[in-house]
C-alpha positions, 0 to 999 in steps of 0.5 A: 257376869263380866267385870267393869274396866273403870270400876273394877266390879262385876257389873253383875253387883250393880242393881238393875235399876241403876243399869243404864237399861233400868234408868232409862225404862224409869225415865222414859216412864216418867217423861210419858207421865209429864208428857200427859200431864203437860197437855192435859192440866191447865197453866199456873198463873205464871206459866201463861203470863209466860205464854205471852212472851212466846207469842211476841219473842223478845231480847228481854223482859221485864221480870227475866231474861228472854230464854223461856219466852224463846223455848215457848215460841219454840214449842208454840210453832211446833204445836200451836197456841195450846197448854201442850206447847208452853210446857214441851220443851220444858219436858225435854229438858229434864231427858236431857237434865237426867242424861247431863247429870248421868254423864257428869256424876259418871266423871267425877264420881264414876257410873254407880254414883251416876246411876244413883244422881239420876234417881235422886234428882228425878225423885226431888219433889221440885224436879218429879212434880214440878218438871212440867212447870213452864217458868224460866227455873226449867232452862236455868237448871238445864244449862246450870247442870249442862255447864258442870257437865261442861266443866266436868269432861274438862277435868276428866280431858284436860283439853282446854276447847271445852272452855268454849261450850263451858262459856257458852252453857253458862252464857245460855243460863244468864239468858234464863235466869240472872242467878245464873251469875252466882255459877261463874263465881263458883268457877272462880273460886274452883280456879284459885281453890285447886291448884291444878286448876290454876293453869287454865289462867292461862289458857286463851279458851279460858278467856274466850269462854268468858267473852262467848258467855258475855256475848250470849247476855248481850241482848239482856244488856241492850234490852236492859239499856233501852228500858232504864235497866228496868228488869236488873233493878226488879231483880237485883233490888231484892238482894237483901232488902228489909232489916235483919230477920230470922223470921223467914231462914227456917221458912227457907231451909225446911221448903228446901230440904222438903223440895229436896226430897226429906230423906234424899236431903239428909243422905245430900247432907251426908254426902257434903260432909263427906265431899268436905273432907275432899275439898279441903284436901283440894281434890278437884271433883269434890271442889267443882261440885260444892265451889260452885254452888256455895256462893248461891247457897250464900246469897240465897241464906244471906237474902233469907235473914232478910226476906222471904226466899221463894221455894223456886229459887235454889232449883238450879242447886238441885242437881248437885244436892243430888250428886251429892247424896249420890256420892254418899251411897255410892261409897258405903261398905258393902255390908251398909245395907241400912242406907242402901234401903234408906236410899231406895225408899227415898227414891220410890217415896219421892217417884210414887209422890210425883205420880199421884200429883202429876195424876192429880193435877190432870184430874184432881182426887179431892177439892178438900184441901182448895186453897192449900192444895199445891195445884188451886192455880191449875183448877177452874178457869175453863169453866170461869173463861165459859162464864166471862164468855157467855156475859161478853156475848151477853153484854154485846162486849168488845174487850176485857180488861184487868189490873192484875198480871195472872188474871190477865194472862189466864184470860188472855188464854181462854178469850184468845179466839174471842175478844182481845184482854189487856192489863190496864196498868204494870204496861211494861209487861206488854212493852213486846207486844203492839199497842192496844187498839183504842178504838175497841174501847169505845164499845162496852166491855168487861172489867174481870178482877179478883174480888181481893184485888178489886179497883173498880172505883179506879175505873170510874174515871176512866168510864161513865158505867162501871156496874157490877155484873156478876160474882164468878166462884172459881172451884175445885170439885164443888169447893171455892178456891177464889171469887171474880167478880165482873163489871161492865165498863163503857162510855171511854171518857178520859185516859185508861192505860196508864204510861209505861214507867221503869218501876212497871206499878200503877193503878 
């Protein structure tokens, strides 16, 4: 049994599964899971709109900026065009999420709080079940946490060239997701906040961090400028629409203590009020951590008193919640078992949850649940794709199109060797990709909608047919989860693709 230099405690009195070693077996098994499940479940809606963008890279989007467009161009030159190449860097990432939060903790808190904000945020809902999920949440997380990290071995160092990385992390989060804009106004207020930290108002590399971030989030602000600021005023036009409301806050708070994890959120809670004392003392690592989530808290319970904040939105926040309840058990007295035992069957209750659903999105245990069930949008579609396939083939098809985005994109996927699929409205979507080839509409083809969102009769001014051809049942082992419906469409008489417009609406 040796003793640790930093810690002063026999290492021989920290569990195994909080030893590098044991951290590293859990990982590893839960990287393997992901892994599997990343290849062999089918695309959410989102995530194959999202394949699109890998298949024509751009400097920007219109719903975000480009970096996930770019990890999936990335893994689709790895592994071609399959589900396996949207989502492997996605996979990735969170080794070097759970390595960045390790090594970040480590600093500020020392090694047993480390070992135990890999736990915590491996066993979060969102990060266990959810770490697959090829949307622009997964780089935004990453460079969020690499950039604390960033801050992190500042403050341990006080060797002021680590600005350099901090700017560029950050500028690599404004490439993934705009909320990352919340993060520097986190940095500002740890710069006034601690008076240590005041001095880096003086130093070149503070100001040279700040440029390389504004130089990473050009190519947004070029695309943004040559597309009448389209995606800014997608995004930023929801910030605290609607009147005052407390219908959606509980909404917010409950799905994200749940995602969170419930006991792991309360021992975070615990923790921020324990970190609160620090920050009012001005300690600098408990500042660093609360200071730079509070101005995204703020706006995220701010945007919830009036709309509904989407379950996604706080994950960049997850990393330091977990650090939070880290700091937390990592303190108590030896003699505090109870919350040593509350900590682990947190852990074990939320790694034993992201098992059975990661397992269940590749091969469901129960179609009971059909539309409640968190993985309906993985489920079907191959079998939905054989059934438009097989009536193109009959039809004589020579395209598909649709009106909504998801559909669009599910399709896109499943015809991709087949017959070319194209939304007809919302064109600046597709503004990445060549324009469709009109002369492919003057065969007959197939009109595919949800039978919610039905617009055929928006097609007969296009079309001299559109005639129903069939209801196609979208199903979970034998259980209904949605209901297309097809058309034929022929006979190319007047305009079909609506314009591109800024507002991205239409038909």
């Amino acid at each position: 049994m040796t003793t640790s230099k930093k810690t002063g405690k026999k290492t021989g009195d920290v569990p195994l599964f909080l030893r590098p070693g044991g951290l590293v077996l859990i990982v590893g098994l839960l990287t393997a899971l992901k892994l599997f499940a990343a290849g062999e479940a089918h695309f959410v809606e989102d995530e194959a709109y999202y394949r699109l963008w890998g298949l024509y890279p751009a400097l920007s989007y219109y719903d975000h900026p480009p970096m996930i467009g770019w990890w999936i161009a990335a893994g689709q030159t790895l592994f071609g065009d399959t589900v396996f190449a949207v989502r492997a860097l996605v996979v990735f990432s969170g080794v070097i999420g759970s390595l960045a939060i390790w090594r970040t903790a480590g600093l500020l808190f020392g090694r047993p709080a480390a070992g135990w904000a890999v736990l915590f945020l491996n066993a979060s809902l969102l990060v266990g079940i959810g770490g697959i999920l090829a949307t622009p949440d997964a780089p935004s997380v990453l460079f969020w946490g690499l950039s604390v990290w960033a801050l992190a071995e500042l403050l341990r160092s006080e060797n002021p060239n680590w600005w350099l990385l901090i700017g560029l992390m950050a500028g690599c989060g404004l490439l993934s997701k705009y909320s990352v804009l919340f993060l520097g106004a986190g940095i500002v207020l740890w710069l006034l906040w601690v008076p240590e930290a005041r001095r880096w108002w003086r130093s070149w590399q503070l100001w040279a961090g700040g440029l390389i971030a504004l130089l990473c989030f050009l190519p947004v602000l070029y695309w943004n400028h040559a597309h009448e600021w389209v995606s800014f005023y997608k995004q930023f036009g929801r910030a605290g629409g609607g009147g005052f409301t407390a219908k959606y806050i509980f909404e917010f708070l409950g799905a994200t203590l749940g995602l969170i994890n419930p006991l792991i959120a309360v021992l975070a809670l615990l923790g921020a009020v324990k970190l609160c004392g620090r920050l009012q003392a001005r300690e600098s690592a408990a500042s660093l951590v609360l200071l730079t989530v509070l101005p995204f808290l703020i706006y995220l319970l701010y945007h919830s008193l009036h709309a509904r904040v989407q379950a996604n939105w706080p994950a960049p926040l997850f990393p330091a919640f977990a650090m939070m309840a880290a700091v937390f058990v990592a303190e108590l007295q030896p003699g505090r078992t109870f919350w040593r035992r509350f900590a682990a069957v947190g852990i074990i209750c939320g790694l034993a949850v992201a098992v059975v659903v990661q397992v269940h999105a590749v091969a469901p245990l129960t179609g009971q649940f059909a539309r409640k069930d968190p993985t309906f949008q993985l489920r079907g579609w191959p079998e939905i794709g054989a059934a438009v396939g097989e009536l193109a083939k009959a039809e004589n098809a020579g395209f598909i199109v649709t009106t909504s985005y998801g559909l669009n994109a599910q399709l896109d996927f499943l015809m991709k060797d087949t017959l070319p699929v194209a939304q007809l409205n919302e064109r600046i979507r597709y503004i990445m990709a060549p324009e469709p080839d009109m002369a492919r509409y003057g065969k007959p083809g197939l009109y595919v909608t949800e039978k919610r969102r039905d617009r055929a009769g928006d097609l007969k001014q296009s079309f001299a047919l559109v005639e129903k051809l069939a209801e196609l049942e979208r199903k979970v082992k034998g259980v209904g989860l949605e209901t297309l419906v097809v058309y034929k469409v022929e006979g190319l008489g007047g305009p079909l693709f609506e314009p591109v417009t800024s507002r991205g609406s239409g038909r």
